[in-house]
TORBAPA-49771 format. One line per 3 residues: number of its first residue (from 1); for each residue y, x, z of C-alpha. Coordinates in nm, 4 decimals, always signed. Layout:
NUM	Y,X,Z  ...
//
This chain:
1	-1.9384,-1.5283,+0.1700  -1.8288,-1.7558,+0.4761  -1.5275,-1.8628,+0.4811
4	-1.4599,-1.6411,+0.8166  -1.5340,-1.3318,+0.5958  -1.3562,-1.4246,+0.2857
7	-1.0418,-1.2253,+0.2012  -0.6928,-1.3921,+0.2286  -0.5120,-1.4340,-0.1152
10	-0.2547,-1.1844,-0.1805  +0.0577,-1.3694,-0.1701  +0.3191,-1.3539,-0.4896
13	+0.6984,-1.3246,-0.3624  +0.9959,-1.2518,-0.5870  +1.2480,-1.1104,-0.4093
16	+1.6076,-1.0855,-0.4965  +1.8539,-0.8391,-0.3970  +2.2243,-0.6938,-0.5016
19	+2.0714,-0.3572,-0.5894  +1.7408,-0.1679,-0.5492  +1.6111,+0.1703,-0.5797
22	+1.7548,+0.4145,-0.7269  +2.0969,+0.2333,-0.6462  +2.1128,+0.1609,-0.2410
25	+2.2152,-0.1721,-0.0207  +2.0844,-0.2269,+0.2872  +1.8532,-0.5642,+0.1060
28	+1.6807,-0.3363,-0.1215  +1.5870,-0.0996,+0.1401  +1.4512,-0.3437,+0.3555
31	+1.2618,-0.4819,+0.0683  +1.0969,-0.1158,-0.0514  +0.9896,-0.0266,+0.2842
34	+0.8650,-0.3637,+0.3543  +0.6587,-0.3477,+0.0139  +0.5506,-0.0073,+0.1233
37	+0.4507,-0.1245,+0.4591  +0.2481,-0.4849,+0.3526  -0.0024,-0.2783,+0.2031
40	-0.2379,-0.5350,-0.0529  -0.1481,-0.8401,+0.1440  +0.2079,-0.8764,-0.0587
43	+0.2166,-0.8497,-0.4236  +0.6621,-0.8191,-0.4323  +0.8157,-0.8197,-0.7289
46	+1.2120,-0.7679,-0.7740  +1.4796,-0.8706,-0.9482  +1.8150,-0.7499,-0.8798
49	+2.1788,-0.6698,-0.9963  +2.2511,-0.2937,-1.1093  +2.6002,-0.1337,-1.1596
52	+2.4947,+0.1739,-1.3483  +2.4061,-0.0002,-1.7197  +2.1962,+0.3358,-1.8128
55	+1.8634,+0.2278,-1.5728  +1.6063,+0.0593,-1.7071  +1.5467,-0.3272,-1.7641
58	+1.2251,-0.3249,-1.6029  +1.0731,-0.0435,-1.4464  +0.8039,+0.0071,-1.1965
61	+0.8829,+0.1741,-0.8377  +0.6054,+0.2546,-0.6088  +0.4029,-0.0076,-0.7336
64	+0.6473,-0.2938,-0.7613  +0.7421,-0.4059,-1.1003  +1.1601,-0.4128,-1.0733
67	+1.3626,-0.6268,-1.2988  +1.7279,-0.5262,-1.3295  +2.0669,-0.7099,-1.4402
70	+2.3288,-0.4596,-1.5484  +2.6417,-0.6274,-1.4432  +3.0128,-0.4986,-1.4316
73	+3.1999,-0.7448,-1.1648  +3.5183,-0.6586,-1.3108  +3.4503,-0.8284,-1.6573
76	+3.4566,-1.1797,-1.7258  +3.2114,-1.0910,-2.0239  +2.9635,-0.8672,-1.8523
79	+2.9152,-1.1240,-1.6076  +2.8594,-1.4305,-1.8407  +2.5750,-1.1876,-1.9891
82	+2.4183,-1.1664,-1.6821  +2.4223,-1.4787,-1.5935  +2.2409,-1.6169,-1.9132
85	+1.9751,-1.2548,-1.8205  +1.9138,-1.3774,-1.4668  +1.8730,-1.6861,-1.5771
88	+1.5406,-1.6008,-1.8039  +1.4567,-1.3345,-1.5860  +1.4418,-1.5528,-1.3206
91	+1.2018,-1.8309,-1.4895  +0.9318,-1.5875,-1.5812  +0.9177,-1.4294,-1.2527
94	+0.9455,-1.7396,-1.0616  +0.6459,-1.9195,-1.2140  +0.4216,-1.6311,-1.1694
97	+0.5282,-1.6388,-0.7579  +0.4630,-1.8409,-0.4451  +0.8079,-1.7817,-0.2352
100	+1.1297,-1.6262,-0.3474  +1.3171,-1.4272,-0.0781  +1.6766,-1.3560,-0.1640
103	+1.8791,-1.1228,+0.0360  +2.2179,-1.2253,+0.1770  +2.4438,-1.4806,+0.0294
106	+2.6091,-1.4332,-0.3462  +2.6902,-1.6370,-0.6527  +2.3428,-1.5766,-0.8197
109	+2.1439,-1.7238,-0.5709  +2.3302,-2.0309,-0.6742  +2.1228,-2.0309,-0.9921
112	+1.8148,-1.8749,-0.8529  +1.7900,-2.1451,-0.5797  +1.8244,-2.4206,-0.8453
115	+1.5172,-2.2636,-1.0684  +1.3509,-2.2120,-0.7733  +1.3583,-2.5852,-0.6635
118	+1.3011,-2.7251,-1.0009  +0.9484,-2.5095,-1.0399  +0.9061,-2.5769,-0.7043
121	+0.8958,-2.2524,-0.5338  +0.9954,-2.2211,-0.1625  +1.2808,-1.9981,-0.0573
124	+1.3118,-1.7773,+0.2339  +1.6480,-1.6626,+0.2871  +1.7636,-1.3382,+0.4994
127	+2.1202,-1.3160,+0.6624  +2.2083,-0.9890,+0.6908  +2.5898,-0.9776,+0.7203
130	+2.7755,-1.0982,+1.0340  +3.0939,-1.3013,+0.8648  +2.9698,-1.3332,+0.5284
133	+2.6247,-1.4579,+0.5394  +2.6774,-1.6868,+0.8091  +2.6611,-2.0412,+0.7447
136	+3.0101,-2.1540,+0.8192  +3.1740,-1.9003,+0.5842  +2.9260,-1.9805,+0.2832
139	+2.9713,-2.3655,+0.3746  +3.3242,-2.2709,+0.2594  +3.3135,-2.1471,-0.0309
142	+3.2026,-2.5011,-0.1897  +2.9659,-2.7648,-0.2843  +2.7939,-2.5488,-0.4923
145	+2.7362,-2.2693,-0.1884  +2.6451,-2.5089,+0.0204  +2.3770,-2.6761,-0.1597
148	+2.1836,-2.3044,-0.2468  +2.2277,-2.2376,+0.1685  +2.0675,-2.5327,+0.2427
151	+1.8500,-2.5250,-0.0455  +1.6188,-2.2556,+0.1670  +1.3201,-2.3621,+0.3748
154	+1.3047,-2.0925,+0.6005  +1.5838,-1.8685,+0.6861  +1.5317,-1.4981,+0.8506
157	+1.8398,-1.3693,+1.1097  +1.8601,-0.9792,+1.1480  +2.0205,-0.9877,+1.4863
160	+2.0650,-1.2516,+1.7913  +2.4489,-1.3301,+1.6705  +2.3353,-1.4693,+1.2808
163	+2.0727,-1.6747,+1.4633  +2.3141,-1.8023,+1.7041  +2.5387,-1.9272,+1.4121
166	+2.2601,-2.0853,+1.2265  +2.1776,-2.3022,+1.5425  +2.5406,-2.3691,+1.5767
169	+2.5517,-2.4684,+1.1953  +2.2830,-2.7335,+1.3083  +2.0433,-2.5540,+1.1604
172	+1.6907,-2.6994,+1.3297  +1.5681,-2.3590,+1.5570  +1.1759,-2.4270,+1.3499
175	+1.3448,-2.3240,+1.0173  +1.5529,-1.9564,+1.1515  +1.3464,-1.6885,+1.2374
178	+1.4809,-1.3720,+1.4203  +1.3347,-1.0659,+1.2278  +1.5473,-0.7473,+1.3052
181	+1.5755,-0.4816,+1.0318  +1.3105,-0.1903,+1.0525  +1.2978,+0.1763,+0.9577
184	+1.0190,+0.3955,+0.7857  +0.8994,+0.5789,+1.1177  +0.7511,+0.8630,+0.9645
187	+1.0743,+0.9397,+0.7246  +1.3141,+0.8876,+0.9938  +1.2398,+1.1241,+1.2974
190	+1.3264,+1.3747,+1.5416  +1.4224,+1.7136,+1.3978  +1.3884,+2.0249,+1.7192
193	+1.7263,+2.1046,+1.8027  +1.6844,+2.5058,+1.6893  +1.6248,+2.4065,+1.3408
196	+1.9516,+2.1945,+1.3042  +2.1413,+2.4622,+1.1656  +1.8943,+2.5936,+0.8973
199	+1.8893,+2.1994,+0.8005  +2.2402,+2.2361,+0.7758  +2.2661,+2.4958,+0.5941
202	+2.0479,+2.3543,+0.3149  +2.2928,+2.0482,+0.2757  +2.5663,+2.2854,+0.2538
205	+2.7282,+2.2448,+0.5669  +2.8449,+2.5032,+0.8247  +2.5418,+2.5647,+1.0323
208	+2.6794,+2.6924,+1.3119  +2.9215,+2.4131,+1.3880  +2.8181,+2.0694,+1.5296
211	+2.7905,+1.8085,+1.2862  +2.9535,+1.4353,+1.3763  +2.7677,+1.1871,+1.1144
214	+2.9152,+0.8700,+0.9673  +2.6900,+0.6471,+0.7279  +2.8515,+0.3468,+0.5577
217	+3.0714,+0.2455,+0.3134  +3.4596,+0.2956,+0.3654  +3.5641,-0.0353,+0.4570
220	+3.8674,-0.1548,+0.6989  +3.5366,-0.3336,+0.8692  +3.3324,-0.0277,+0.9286
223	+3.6445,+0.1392,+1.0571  +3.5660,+0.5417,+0.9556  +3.9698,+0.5928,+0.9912
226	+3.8969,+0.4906,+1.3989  +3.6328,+0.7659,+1.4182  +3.8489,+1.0057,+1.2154
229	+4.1540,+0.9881,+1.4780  +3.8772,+1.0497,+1.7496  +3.7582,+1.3057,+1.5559
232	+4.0328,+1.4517,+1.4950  +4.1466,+1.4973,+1.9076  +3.8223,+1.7209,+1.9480
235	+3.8914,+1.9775,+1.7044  +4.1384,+2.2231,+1.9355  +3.8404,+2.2855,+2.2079
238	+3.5801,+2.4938,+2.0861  +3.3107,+2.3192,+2.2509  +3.3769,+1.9865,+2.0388
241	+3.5055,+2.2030,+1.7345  +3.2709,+1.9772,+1.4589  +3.2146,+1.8853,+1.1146
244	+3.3071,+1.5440,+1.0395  +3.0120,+1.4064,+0.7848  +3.1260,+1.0955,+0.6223
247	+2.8232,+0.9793,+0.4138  +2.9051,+0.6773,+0.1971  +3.1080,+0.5186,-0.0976
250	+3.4820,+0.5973,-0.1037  +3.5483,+0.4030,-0.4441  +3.2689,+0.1245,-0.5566
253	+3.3599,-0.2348,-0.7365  +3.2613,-0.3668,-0.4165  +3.5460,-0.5624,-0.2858
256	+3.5482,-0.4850,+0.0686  +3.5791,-0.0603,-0.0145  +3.9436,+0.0942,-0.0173
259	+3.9642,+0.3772,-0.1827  +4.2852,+0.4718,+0.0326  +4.1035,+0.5719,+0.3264
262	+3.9366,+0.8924,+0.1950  +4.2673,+1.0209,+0.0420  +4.4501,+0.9295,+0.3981
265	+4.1423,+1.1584,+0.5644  +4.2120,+1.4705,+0.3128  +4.5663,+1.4338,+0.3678
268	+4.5424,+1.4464,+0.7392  +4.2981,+1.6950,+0.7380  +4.4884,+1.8995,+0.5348
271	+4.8335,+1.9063,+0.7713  +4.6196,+1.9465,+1.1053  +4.4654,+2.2787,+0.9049
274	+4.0873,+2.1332,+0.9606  +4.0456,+2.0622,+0.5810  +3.6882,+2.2656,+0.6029
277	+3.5584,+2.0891,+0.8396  +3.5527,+1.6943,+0.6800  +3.3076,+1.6716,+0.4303
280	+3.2411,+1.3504,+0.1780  +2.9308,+1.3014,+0.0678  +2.8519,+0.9923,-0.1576
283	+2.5022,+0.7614,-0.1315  +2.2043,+0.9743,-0.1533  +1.8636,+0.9188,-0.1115
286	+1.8790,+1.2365,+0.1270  +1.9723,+1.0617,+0.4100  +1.7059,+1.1128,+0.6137
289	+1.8035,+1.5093,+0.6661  +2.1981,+1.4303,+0.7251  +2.0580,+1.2424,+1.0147
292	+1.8342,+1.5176,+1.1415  +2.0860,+1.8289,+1.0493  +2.3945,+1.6410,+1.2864
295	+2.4337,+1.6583,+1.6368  +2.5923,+1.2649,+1.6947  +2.6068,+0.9619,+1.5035
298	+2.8997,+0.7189,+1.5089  +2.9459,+0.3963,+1.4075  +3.3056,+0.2769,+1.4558
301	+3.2581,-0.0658,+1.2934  +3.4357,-0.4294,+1.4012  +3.1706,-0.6350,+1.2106
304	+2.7793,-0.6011,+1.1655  +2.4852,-0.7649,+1.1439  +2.2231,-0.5024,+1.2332
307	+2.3118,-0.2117,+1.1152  +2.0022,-0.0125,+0.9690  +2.1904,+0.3312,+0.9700
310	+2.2246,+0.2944,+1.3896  +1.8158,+0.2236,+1.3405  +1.7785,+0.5040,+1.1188
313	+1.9730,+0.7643,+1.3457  +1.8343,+0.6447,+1.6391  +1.4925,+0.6865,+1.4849
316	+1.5752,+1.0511,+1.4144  +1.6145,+1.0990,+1.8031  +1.9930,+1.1819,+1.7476
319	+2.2603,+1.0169,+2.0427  +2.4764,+0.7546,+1.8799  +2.8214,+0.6264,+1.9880
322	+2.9071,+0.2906,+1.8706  +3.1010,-0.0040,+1.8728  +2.9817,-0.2791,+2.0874
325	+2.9476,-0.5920,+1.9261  +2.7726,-0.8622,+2.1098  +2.4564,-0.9924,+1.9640
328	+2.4455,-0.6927,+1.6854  +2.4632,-0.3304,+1.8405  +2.4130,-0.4599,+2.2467
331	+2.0897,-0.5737,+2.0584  +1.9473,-0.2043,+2.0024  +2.1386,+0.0194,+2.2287
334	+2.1451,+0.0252,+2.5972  +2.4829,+0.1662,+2.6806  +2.4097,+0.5067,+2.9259
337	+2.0153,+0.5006,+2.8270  +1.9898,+0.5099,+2.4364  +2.3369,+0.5458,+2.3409
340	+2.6893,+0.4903,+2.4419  +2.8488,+0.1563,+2.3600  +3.2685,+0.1371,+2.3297
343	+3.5020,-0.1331,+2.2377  +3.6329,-0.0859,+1.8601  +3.9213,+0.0098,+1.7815
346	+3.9509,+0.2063,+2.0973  +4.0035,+0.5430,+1.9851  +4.0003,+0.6877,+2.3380
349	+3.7127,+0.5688,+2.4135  +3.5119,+0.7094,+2.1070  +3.6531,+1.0566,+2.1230
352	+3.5949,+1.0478,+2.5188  +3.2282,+0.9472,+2.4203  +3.1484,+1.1428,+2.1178
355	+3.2985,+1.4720,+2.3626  +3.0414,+1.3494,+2.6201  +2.7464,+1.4041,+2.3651
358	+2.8668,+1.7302,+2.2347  +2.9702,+1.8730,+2.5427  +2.6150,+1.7670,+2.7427
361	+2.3575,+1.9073,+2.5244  +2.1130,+1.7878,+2.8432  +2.2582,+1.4378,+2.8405
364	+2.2400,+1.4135,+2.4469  +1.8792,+1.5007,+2.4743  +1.7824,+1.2511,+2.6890
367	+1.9480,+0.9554,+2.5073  +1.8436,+1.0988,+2.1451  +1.4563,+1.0569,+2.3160
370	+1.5215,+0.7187,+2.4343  +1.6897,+0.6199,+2.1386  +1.3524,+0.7262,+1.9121
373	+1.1201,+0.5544,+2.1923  +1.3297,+0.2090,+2.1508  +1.3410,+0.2175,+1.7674
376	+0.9206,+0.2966,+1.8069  +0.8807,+0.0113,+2.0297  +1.0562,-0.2934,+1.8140
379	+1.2012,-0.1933,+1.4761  +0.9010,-0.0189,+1.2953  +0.8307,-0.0840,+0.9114
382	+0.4573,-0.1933,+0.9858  +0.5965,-0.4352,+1.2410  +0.8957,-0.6123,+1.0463
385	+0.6348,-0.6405,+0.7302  +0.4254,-0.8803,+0.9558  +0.6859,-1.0836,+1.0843
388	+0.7969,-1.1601,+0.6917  +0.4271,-1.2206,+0.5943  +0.4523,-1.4623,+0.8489
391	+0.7465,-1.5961,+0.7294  +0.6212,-1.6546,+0.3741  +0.3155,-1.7833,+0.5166
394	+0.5852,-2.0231,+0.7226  +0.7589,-2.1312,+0.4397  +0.4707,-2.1889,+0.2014
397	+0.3346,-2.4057,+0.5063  +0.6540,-2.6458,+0.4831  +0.6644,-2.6505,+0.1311
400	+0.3155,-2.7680,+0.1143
//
């Protein structure tokens, strides 16, 4: 066989996120469709953190062997017994791989980075947050942080913003690669607007009545109180009378999520007599139909890095209202042409726009179209899979 015609090596990357499949963070689901979409070029393996203590150890999931670290943050205990897990887990895996790609910043990649540079396996290191996994708020955190940022040979930006802070970090622009998330194109996609209400009938919603979605956690960040008020304005005409879908965690041991916002929603609800029409639904792996059964898709948020739910909604052809953050959401939507952009924290704004889409069924059309064609054009699965190939073949390249 020539060397022309013989078959690249499958590469061996370990990659390590906060939770995976069936549990759902934004890392893991970049890293399951990704595996889906590399075909036999990738052999991934994973090794991630787990709050439920009832899933397996070690499991396989579509094909990629999963390694899982029951932890409870709240104990001092549980998370000593992790540690010393993580840190075995972590050895096997990492001599039987050629990069490791860990997902966001946290205090395990602390260890992981140091096993990884004493068996001498490169690290490629996604930023997906805006705040938290830039590199001025890890720098301080400590020496320790620090040293496992900078311990990465390659470092992959979701949106224009995280790159912009790596270069102002001094990072050199050959080691930061801009790879946007990307969605499952043939999961996510257009539903016809006359079967909306049979869709929403089967997720137990009023199918008659439009449907407003929300997907996120309930964070003062992602701001689902701000959509709520604008909500809220709309629900005395009867051509913006709506269901309020709020899909996401209202209690979790994740530190940013406030359990008070949910009750504050019921409560309001309640008194304005429109307690039917908010509904709370918790993660689910059903996503994909929320996003096809609603009418509009809002994100409110003050802070994001690239947010895959706006990819995911637009994908399903639905209009989306949302905050415009420079370098995150400006990245994805153009304001008037694939969605409607508005400052957060304005609540006039987002009930003026979210009125727009339900009162212009024309006008939501068009945008929901152009929304799909832009998501088709430069988020796909198959196209975000190359560009981390590339950047394991980048980082294997410098290591060498």
């Amino acid at each position: 066989m020539t060397p022309a015609a013989r078959p690249e090596r499958q590469l061996r990357v370990l990659t390590l996120t906060g939770a995976y499949f069936p549990e759902i963070g934004s890392g893991g689901l970049q890293a399951q469709m990704v595996a889906r979409a590399a075909g036999d070029r990738v052999e991934f393996r994973v090794l991630t953190t787990a709050v439920d203590p009832t899933l397996p150890r070690h499991q396989v999931i579509d094909g990629v062997a999963v390694s899982r670290i029951a932890v409870n943050a709240d104990s001092l205990v549980s998370k000593i017994q992790a540690a010393d897990q993580m840190l075995r887990e972590a050895v096997a895996l990492l001599r039987e791989s050629d990069v490791v790609h860990l997902h966001g910043y946290s205090q395990k990649n602390v260890l992981v980075s140091a096993l990884a540079r004493i068996l001498r396996v490169p690290i490629v290191l996604s930023l997906h947050t805006a705040g938290f996994d830039e590199p001025a708020t890890i720098a301080a955190q400590g020496a320790l942080a620090r040293w496992s940022f900078n311990a990465a040979k390659v470092y992959v930006a979701v949106s224009p913003r995280l790159k912009e802070a790596c270069a102002a970090a001094g990072i050199p622009e050959s080691k930061v690669r801009y790879v946007p998330n990307g969605v499952d194109l043939t999961r996510f996609h257009p539903a016809a607007a006359h079967t909306r209400p049979e869709l929403r009938r089967s997720l137990g919603l009023e199918p008659t009545r439009p449907a407003v979605l929300f997907v996120g956690f309930f964070s003062r960040e992602k701001q689902p109180d701000v959509l709520f008020d604008g909500w809220l304005r709309l629900q005395d005409t009867p051509q913006t009378a709506s269901t309020l879908v709020m899909v996401g965690a209202t209690r979790s041991q994740y530190f940013e999520v406030d359990e008070r916002i949910a009750g504050e929603m019921r409560a309001r609800a309640q008194a304005a007599g429109v307690a039917d029409r908010l509904v709370f639904v918790e993660p689910t792996h059903r996503i994909h139909e929320y996003y096809r059964a609603a009418d509009v898709f809002v994100l409110p948020s003050r802070r994001e890095g690239l947010p895959v739910a706006l990819l995911e909604a637009m994908a399903c052809g639905l209009p989306v209202v949302a905050s415009r953050l420079p370098g995150a959401t400006d990245v994805v939507v153009e304001d008037e042409r694939s969605g409607l952009l508005v400052t957060p924290g304005d609540v006039d704004a987002l009930s003026a726009a979210i009125r727009r889409v339900l009162s212009d069924r024309s006008f939501a059309d068009t945008v929901g179209a152009s929304a799909r064609r832009r998501i088709e054009a430069d988020f796909g699965a198959a196209r975000v899979a190359d560009q981390w190939i590339a950047a394991y073949r980048d980082v294997m390249t410098k290591a060498a």
